[in-house]
N, C-alpha and C positions, 0 to 999 in steps of 0.2 A: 114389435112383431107379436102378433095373438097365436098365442099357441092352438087347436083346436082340439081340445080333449073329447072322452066318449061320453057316453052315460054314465050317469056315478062318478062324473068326475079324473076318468084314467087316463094317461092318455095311449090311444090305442097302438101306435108305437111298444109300447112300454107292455102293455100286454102279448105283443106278438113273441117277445125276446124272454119271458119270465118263464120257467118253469119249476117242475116240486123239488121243492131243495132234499126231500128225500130217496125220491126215483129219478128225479131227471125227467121225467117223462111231463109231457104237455099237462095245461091249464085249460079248463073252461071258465069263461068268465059267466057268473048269475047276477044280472046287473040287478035282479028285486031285493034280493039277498045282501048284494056290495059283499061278495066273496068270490075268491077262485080256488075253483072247485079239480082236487085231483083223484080222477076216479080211480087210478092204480093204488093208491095210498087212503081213498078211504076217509081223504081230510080236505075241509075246505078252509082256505085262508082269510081272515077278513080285507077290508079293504076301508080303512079308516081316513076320512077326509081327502079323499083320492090319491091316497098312499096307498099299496099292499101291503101287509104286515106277513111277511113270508119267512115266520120261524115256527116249526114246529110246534112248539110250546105254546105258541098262541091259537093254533088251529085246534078246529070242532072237527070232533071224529062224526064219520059219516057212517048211522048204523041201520042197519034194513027193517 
């Protein structure tokens, strides 16, 4: 059975269920980028080899 994942590798599933482990609040996904992106926090996550890496500490602050 072939799974059918998104862009970048994710599977879209897998994107709908994730959000910021610091708000809670929704993800946008930047498939150029391979990060998900939370605009209430300011931080986008990377997304390494069609893994998320969804720890703070690894996320890039988002600054204007």
């Amino acid at each position: 059975m072939t799974q059918e994942l998104g862009k970048g590798g994710v599977d879209p599933k897998l994107l709908e269920l994730l959000v910021c482990p610091l708000t809670k609040g929704r993800l946008r996904h930047d498939r150029e980028a391979r990060e998900l992106i939370s605009d209430t926090a300011r931080l986008a996550y990377p997304i390494r080899e069609g893994i998320p890496i969804m720890l703070v500490s690894e996320a890039r602050r988002i600054d204007d």
